[in-house]
N, C-alpha and C positions, 0 to 999 in steps of 0.2 A: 063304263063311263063314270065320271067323277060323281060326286055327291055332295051334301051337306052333313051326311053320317057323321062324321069322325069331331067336324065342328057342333054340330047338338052336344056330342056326349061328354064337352067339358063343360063347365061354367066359366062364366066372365067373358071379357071379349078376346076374341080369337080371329091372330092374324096369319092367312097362310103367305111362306113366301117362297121365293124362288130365281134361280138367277140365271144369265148368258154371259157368256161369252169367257167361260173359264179355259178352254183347250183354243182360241184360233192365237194366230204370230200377234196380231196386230189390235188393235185400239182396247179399251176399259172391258171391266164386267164391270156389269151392270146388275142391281138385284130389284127385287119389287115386293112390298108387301100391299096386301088387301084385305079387308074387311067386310067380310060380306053380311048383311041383313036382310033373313030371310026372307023378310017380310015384307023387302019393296025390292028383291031380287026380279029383273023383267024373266017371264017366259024365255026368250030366247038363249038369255044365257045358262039357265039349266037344262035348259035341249042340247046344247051346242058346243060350251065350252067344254075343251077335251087339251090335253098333251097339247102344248103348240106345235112340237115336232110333227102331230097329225092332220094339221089344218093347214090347208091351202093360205098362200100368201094373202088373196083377198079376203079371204074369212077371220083369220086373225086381223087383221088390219079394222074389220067391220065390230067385230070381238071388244078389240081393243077400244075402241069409242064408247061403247056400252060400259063396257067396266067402268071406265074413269068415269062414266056419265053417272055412274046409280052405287058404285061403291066407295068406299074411303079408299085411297091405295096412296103409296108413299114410293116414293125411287130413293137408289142407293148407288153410288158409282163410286169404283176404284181405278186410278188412272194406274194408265203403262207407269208409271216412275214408281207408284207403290206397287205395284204387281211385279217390279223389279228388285227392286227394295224389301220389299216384305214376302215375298214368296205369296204365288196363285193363292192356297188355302187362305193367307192370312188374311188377304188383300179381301180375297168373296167374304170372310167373315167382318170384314169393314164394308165392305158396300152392303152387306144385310141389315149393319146395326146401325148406315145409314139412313136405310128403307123405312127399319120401324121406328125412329125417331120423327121421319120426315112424314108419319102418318099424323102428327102432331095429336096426340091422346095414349093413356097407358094400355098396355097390352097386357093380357093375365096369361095367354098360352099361343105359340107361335106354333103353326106346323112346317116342316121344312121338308123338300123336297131334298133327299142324298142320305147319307147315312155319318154324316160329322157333323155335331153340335156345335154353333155356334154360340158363343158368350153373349145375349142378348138383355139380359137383368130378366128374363120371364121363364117360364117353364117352358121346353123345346121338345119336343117329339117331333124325332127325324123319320120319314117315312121316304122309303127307296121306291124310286117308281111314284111320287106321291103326286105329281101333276095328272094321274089316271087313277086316282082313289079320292082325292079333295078338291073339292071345287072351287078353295080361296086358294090352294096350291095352284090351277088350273090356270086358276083369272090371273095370280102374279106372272106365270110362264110368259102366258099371251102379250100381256103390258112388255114385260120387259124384253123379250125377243122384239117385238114393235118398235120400242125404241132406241135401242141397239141398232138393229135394221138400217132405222130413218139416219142415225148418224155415220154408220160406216157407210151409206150412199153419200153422203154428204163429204167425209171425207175424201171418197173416192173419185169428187172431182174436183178436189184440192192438189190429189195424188194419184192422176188416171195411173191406169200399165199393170197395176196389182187385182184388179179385178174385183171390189171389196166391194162392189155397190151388189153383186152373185153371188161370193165367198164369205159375204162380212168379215173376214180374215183370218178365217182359216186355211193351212195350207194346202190349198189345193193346188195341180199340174202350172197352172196358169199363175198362182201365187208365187210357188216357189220359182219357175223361170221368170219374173218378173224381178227377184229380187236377187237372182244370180245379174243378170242385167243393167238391173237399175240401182241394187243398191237399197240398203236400210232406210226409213221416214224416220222421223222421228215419234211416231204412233208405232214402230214396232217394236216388240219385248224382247231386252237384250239378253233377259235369262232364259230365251226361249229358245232351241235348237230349232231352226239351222242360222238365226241370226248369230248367236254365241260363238258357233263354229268359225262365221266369216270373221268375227273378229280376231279370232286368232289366226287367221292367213294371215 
């Protein structure tokens, strides 16, 4: 389970971050930073907060209320046109350095969930796996999968048939026959296979 380990043993303030939506066809990543303070951290979230990948839909969702409620945290978003335009890595390393500006306060050391440093003006320690060793790495996951989530639903009934309110836009069976079908949105990434491909039929 995550901890506050890795954040004690720097000095200054320390924000973890973390991001969604870098592999599906269709809408933004999104990245999220957080700042956690130990010392008005609620119980439940040092019990609880784990990997979003491991919590149930309702439990992130409940997760996510708490963070925003009791931590400093900032969002970061890169649209489909920069994620086209700039290529996936480049695009996640702008929605990150959106995140920790939009935390509106300096940052002295950032932890990052993956194993590629981002250009953020602070000192970066990438830790792989780091959403299950850091618990400001932890709380960013939760936040930003959350609102990720709430927008590809939301897109999804702009642009039923793709499945994105389940999928959040990754391809899955029902995604990709949807867009054999129906046809590229314009939330889908052109430099993304199998979008790419249709364009050159």
């Amino acid at each position: 389970m995550p901890d506050l380990s890795l954040e004690r043993s720097l000095r200054g303030v320390v924000a973890g971050i973390d991001e969604v939506g870098r592999g599906p066809l269709a809408g933004p990543v999104i990245a999220a930073a957080v700042i956690i303070d130990a010392a008005t951290l609620p119980a439940r979230l040092a019990e609880e907060l784990d990997d979003s990948k491991k919590l149930t839909a309702r439990k992130r969702e409940a997760l996510a209320t708490l963070v925003l409620e009791s931590c400093v945290c900032g969002f970061g978003e890169a649209s489909v046109d920069e994620i086209d335009r700039l290529n996936i890595l480049k695009a996640t390393f702008l929605a990150m350095q959106r995140a920790v500006e939009a935390l509106g306060q300096p940052v002295e050391h950032a932890l990052v969930d993956g194993n590629q440093v981002p250009p953020l003006g602070c000192q970066v320690r990438c830790l792989v796996g780091g959403d299950g060793l850091s618990l400001s790495i932890a709380a960013a996951s939760v936040i930003a999968k959350v609102r990720r989530d709430r927008l590809m639903a939301d897109l999804a009934s702009q642009f039923p048939g793709y499945g994105w309110e389940s999928n959040a836009g990754y391809g899955t069976a029902q995604h990709l026959a949807a867009l054999r079908t129906l046809g590229p949105t314009p939330h889908h990434r052109t430099s993304f296979a199998p979008i790419a491909q249709m364009s050159l039929l």
